[in-house]
N, C-alpha and C positions, 0 to 999 in steps of 0.2 A: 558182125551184126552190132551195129552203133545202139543204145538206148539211154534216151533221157526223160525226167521226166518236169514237166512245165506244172506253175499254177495255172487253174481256172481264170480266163479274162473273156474279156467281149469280144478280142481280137480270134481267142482259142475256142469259144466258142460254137465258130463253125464247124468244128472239128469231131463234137459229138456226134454220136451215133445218129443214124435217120429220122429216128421215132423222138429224142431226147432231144433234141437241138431246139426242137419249137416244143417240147409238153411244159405242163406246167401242175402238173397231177399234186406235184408235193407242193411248190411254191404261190398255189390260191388254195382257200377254204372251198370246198366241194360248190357251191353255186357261183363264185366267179369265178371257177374255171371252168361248168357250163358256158356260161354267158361266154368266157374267152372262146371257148372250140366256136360256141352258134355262132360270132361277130369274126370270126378269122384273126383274134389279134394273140394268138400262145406266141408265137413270135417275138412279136413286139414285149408283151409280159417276160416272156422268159430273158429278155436282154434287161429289161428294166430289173427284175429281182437281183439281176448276175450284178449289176450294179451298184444298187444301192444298198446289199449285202457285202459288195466289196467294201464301200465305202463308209459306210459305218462299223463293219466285224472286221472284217481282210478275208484274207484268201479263203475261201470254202468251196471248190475244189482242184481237181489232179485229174493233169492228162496225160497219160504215157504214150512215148512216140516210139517206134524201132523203126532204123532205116528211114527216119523222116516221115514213117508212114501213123494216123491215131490209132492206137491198138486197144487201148482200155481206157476207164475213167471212172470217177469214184466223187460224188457231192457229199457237201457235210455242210452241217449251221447250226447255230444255235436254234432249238426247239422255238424262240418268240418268232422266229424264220423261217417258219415250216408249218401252215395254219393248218394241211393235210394232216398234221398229226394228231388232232385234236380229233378229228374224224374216230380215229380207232378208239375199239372199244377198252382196251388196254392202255391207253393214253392217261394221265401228260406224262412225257420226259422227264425225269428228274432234272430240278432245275441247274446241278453243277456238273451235267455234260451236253455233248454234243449231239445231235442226232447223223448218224449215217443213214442220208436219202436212197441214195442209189448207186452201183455199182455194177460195172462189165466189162471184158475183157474179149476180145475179137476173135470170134474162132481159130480162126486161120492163125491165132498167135498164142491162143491156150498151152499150158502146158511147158512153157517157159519161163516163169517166177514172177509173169507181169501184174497178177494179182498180190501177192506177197508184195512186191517194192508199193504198188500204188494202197493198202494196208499201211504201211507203216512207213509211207511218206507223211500222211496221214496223222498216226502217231506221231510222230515227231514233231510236226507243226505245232499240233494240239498240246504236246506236253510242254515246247517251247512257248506257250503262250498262259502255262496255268492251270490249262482243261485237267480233272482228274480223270473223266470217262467217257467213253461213248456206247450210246444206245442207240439201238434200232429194231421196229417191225419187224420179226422175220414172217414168213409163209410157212407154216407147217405143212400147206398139202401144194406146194410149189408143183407148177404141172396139170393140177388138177382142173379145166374145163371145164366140168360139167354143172359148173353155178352160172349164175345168171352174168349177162356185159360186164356189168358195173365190177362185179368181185373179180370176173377176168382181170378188167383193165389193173385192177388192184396189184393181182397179180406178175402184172408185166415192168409195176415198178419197185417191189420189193424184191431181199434174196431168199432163198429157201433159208429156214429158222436153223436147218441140219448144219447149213455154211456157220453161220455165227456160231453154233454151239462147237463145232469144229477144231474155231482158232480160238476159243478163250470165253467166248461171249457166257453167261448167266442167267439163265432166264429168273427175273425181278416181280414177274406176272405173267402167270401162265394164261393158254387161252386156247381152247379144239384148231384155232385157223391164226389169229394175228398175235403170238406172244410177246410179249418187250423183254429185249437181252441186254444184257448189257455188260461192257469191258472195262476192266480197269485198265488204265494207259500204260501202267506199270509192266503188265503182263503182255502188252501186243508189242514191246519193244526188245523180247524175250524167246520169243516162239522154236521149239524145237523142229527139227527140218523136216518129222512128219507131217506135222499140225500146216507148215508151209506148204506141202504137198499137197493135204488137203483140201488147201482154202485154193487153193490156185485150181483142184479138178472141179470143184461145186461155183467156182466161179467160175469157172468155162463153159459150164454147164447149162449156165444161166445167157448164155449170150446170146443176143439176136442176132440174124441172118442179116448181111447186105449191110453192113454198117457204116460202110466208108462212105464219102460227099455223094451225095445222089444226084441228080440231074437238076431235082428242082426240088424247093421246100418241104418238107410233111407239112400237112395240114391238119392233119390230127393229132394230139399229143399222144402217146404209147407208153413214156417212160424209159 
């Protein structure tokens, strides 16, 4: 079983999951990415942010492959990158780290340390570049359905808060549903091989079904 694993490009891209390839949940402020889903342009947006996030920051994110085939992936940006973050009520970012958007790992491939490498491929970029931390949203009640679309969708692009707190993460602002955690780079470069274990089962966990190239675009972003 070969695995490598790429940065995030336009070319790699295609390679995201079904729902993820055209959302754009994190990369508009909540009214133009209405307006994107009403107009049909996530797509389009979602290649333009991959872009000119490349181009001005660099790499923000990882795609792992096995056997050739997309198994997992993992976004990351600077917070002025991420206008979705502003949304939460536990927001802003601290301004000397990263924010971790989103993160998944392919069913059918859980369970084999493909979350641990794409974690701390992660790290390593970040600490090669300066970053001292990264932060992110978790979901405290990850799972939980029974609130209105909107917190659904929320749902489908954040990791349960239990994942973060798992491998190292801190929570910096607590909150009943959206807390801010946050990692020092120093410690995700470090992890003991149970903290490994469990960041690889709560991120398998999280994964959507049917992930690989679909027959034709999603249209609705998911996350």
């Amino acid at each position: 079983m070969s695995r490598r694993m790429v940065n995030l490009t336009l070319d790699t891209l295609e390679d995201l999951p079904r729902g993820c390839r055209s959302c754009v949940f994190w990369e508009l402020d909540p009214v133009s990415a209405e307006r994107a889903c009403a107009s049909g342009d996530t797509g389009f947006e979602k290649e333009a942010w991959v872009s000119q996030t490349l181009l001005e920051w660099g790499s923000c994110g990882k795609i792992a492959y096995v056997d050739g085939m997309p198994a997992g992936f993992v976004l990351y940006a600077p917070p002025s990158y991420v206008p979705r973050g502003n949304a939460f009520p536990t927001s802003p970012v601290s301004p000397d780290a990263v924010q971790l958007m989103t993160a998944h790992v392919v069913a059918s491939f859980s369970g084999g340390g493909l979350g641990r490498m794409l974690i701390q491929s992660v790290a390593r970029d970040l600490t090669k570049r300066g970053i001292r931390a990264i932060e992110a949203f978790g979901d405290a009640k990850f799972g939980d359905h029974s609130e209105d679309d909107d917190k659904h969708q929320q749902t489908m692009c954040l990791a349960p808060a239990d994942f973060f707190l798992a491998v190292g993460f801190k929570t910096v602002r607590p909150h009943p549903r959206f807390p801010r955690l946050r990692m020092d780079l120093r410690t995700a470069l470090s992890w003991k091989s149970d903290v490994e274990y469990a960041l690889e089962k709560l991120l398998g966990s999280m994964t959507p079904e049917g992930l690989l190239r679909p027959a034709r675009p999603a249209t609705r972003s998911l996350g």
